[in-house]
C-alpha positions as CSV (number, residue, x, y, z in Angstrom):
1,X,-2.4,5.9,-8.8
2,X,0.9,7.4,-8.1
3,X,2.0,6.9,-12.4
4,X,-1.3,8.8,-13.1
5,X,-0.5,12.0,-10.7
6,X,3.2,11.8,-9.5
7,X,2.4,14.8,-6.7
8,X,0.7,12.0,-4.7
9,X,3.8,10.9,-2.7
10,X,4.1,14.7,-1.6
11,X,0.0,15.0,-1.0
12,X,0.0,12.0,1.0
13,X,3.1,13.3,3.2
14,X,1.5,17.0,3.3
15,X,-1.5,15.3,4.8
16,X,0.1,13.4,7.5
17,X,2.4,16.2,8.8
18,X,-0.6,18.2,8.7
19,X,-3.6,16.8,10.3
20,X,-3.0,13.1,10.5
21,X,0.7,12.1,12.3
22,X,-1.0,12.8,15.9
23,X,-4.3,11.3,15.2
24,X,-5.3,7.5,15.6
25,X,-5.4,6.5,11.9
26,X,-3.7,4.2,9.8
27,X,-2.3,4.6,6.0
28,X,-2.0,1.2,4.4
29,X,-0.3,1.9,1.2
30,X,-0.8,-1.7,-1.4
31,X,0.6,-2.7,-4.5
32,X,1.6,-5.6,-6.7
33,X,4.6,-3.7,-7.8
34,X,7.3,-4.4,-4.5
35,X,10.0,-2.6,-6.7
36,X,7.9,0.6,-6.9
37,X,6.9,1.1,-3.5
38,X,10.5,0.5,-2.4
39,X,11.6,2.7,-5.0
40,X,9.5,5.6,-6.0
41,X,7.4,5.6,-2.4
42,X,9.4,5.4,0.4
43,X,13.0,5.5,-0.5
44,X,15.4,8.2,1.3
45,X,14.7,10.4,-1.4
46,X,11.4,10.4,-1.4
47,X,8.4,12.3,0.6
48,X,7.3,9.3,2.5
49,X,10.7,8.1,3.6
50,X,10.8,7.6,7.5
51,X,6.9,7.4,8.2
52,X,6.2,3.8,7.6
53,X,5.6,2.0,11.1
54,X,5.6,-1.1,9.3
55,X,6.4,-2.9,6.3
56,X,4.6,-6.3,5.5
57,X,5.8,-8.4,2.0
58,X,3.0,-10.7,0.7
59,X,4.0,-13.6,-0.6
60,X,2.6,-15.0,-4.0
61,X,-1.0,-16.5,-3.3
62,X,-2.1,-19.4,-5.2
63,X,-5.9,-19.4,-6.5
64,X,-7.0,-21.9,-4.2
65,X,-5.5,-19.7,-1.2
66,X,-7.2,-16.6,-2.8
67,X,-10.4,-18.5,-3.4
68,X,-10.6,-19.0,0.5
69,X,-11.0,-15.2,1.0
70,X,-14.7,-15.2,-1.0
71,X,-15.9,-18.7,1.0
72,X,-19.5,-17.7,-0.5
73,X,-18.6,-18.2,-4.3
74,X,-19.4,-21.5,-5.6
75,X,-16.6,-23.7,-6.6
76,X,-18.8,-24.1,-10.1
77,X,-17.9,-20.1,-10.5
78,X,-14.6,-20.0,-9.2
């Protein structure tokens, strides 16, 4: 999303110092790409630096671990 409009790092932080850092919603910003988030979202230098509440790293899921999240697939399918 952010490679195909760059301005959404500002738009996101426009919105939440806007309308949204008082109210009683969440962001959850998600990507396979660790290095970019770090990086080009919310480095120092960048509009979103200092308004993450929380940072939580996935680690690698197997596809048996990932098959557990759609328990109504058949196995024969999966």
């Amino acid at each position: 999303m952010c490679k195909g409009n760059t301005s959404i790092p500002s738009i996101l932080q426009n919105l939440w110092d806007e309308y949204l850092k008082d109210e009683n919603v969440m962001i959850v910003l998600c990507g396979s790409a660790m290095s970019f988030i770090e990086e080009e979202l919310l480095a120092e230098k960048n509009p979103l630096y200092g308004r993450a509440t929380g940072i939580y790293k996935m680690e690698s899921m197997g596809f048996y671990d990932a098959a557990k999240f759609f328990p109504t697939i058949p196995n024969e399918i999966r």
